[in-house]
N, C-alpha and C positions, 0 to 999 in steps of 0.2 A: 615795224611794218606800217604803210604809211595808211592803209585801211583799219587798223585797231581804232583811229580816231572817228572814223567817221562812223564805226560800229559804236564807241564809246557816245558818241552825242548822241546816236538814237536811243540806247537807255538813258542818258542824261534824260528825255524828252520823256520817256514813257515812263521813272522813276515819277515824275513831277508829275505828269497826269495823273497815276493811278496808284501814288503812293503803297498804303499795305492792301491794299484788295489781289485779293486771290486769283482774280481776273488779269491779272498784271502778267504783259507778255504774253497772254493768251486769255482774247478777250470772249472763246469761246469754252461757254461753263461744261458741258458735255466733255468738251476733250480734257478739259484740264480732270475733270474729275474721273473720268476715265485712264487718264498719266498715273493719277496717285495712283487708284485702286492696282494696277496693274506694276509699279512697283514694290509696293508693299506687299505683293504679292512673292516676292523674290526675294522677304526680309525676313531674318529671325532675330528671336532677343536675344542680346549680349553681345551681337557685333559688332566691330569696329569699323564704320561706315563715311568712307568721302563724297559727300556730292557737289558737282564740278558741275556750277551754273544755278544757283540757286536765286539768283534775281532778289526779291525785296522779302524772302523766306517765308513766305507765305502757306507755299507746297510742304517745306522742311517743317514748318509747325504741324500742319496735318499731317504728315507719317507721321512724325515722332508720338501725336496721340493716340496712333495705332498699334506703333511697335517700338520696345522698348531698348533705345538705341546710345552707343558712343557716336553722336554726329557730328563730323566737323562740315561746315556748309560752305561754299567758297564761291566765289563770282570777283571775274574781275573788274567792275563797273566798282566805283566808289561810292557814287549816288544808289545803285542797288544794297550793297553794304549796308550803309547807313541806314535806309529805311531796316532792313533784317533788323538790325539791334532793336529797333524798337518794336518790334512783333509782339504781342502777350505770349508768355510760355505758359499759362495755365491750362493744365491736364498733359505736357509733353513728361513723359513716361520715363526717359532715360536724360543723358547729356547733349544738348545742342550749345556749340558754340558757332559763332558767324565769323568768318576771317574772308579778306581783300585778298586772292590769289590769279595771280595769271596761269593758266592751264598747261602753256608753253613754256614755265618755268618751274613747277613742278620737279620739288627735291626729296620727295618724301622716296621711301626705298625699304619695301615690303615690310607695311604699317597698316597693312586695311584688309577686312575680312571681304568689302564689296566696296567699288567703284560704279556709283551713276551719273549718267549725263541728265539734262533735261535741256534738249533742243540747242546746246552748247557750242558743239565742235562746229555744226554747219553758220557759227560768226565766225569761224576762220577762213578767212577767202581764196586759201590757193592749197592744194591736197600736201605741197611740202610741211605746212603749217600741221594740217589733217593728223597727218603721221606723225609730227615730232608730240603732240599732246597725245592719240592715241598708245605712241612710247612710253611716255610718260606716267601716265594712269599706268599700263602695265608693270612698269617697274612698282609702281606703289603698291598692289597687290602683292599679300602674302599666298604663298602655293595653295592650291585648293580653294581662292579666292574666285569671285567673280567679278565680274564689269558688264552693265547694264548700260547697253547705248539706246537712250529714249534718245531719237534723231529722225532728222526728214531726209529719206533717199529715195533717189532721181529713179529707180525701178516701179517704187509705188506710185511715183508722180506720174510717171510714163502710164502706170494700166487708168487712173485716176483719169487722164486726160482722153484717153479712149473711150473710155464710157461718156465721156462728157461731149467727146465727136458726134456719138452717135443721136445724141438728143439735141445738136445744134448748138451747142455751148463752144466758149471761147475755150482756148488752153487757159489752165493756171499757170504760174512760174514763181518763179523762187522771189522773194522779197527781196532789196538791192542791199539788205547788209546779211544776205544766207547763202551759203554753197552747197548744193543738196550731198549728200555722201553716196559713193558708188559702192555697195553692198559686196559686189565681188573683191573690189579692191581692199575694202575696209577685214576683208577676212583672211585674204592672204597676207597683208600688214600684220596684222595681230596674229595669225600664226607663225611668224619669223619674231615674234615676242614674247614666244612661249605660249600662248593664251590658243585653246582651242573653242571650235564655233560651238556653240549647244545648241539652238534654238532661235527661231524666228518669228514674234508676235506679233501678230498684223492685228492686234488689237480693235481699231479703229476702222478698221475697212470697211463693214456694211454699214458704220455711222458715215462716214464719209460718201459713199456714194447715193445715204437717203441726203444727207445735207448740204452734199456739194454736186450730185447730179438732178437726181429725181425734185427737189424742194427747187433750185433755181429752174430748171426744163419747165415746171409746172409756174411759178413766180414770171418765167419770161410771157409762155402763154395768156395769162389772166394779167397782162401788165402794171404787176405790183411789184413795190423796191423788196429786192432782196436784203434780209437782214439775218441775223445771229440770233441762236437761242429761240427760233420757234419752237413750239408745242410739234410740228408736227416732225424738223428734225431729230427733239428729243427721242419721238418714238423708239428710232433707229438706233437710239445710244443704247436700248434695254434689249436689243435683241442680241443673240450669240454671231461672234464678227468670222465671216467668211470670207474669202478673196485676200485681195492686195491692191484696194483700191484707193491705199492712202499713204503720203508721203512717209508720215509720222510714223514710227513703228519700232518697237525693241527688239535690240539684236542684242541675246547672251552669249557670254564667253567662262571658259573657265582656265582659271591659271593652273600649268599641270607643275 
């Protein structure tokens, strides 16, 4: 695919910037730390665990402090890879190993108690791509397994962009190497995979609308540069998340 390359040079680019910091790929600390807490939340000890996009393993070190895991962690960027090995493992709990895998070639064949993304499948640029990895991870799955999609889709973006109409704000859109995922379609795919829908966490929704409506609405007023990680969007990170006001968001499945 002639877009893997140019998805590949931008973590080339962001490997080199931000080598092992935990900010890598998401240079916003609220959400990343709100990603973990919220997967870990769907993990128990002793399971045999794939996560499909693990970037420079930074997230993978902090679960694995949390919960005591068989991890295998895979991203198919080299330059991501590479930094991963060199992570500190001290205090990870269980087995983390880092391995190079493309998610579209995916041979594993019901080996894993849980399958998660983090922000992965939306670098595949066109929903045939979508589907054959979505396949893929389900075949990996043992029955009674899950699959965790931490992913940005185009329904959250759509009410996100709404709220942000009404305050005079620009639309957001998708980054130029991200395909956001169509939440209907992603459930009827995986239910012709065996895998039924459980659950929808809009985790992030009232973080997102203090820090991506109300914080810019109020920054555009009082003509100051909007930035990342203020004090006053943190607020919003500590409150209980209501709506579907954010791209980002976990969709669970379980393999029957």
């Amino acid at each position: 695919m002639e877009y893997q390359k140019l998805v590949k040079e931008h973590y080339k680019k962001e490997a080199k910037e931000n080598n092992l910091s935990l900010t890598s790929t998401m240079a916003d600390v609220s959400t990343r730390r709100l990603e973990i807490e919220n997967i870990i939340s769907y993990l128990k000890n002793g399971k045999k665990v794939l996560e499909i996009g693990c970037g420079n393993g930074s997230a993978s070190i902090e679960i694995s402090k949390k919960v005591k895991l068989d991890l295998t962690a895979t991203d198919f960027s080299q330059d991501m890879i590479a930094l991963a090995r060199k992570q500190p493992i001290k205090g990870v709990k269980g087995k983390i190993k880092f391995q190079e895998e493309d998610v579209l070639k995916l041979k594993y064949d019901k080996v894993f108690d849980v399958v998660f993304t983090e922000r992965c499948i939306i670098n595949l640029l066109t929903w045939e791509d979508q589907k054959k990895a979505l396949s893929n991870m389900a075949r990996a799955l043992k029955k009674g397994g899950i699959l965790i999609l931490v992913e940005a889709f185009q329904d959250g973006l759509d009410e996100l962009n709404y709220a942000r109409k009404d305050v005079g704000l620009e639309p957001i859109g998708p980054a130029y190497h991200n395909f956001y995922l169509n939440k209907d379609s992603v459930i009827k795919h995986t239910k012709e995979q065996g895998l039924t829908f459980v659950e929808e966490n809009n985790f992030l929704s009232t973080y997102f609308l203090g820090s991506r409506v109300l914080y810019p609405a109020i920054a555009k007023a009082n003509k100051v540069p909007i930035q990342y990680n203020t004090s006053f969007a943190k607020f919003f990170s500590l409150l209980p998340s209501f709506g579907n006001y954010s791209q980002i968001k976990i969709v669970l499945f379980k393999k029957g």
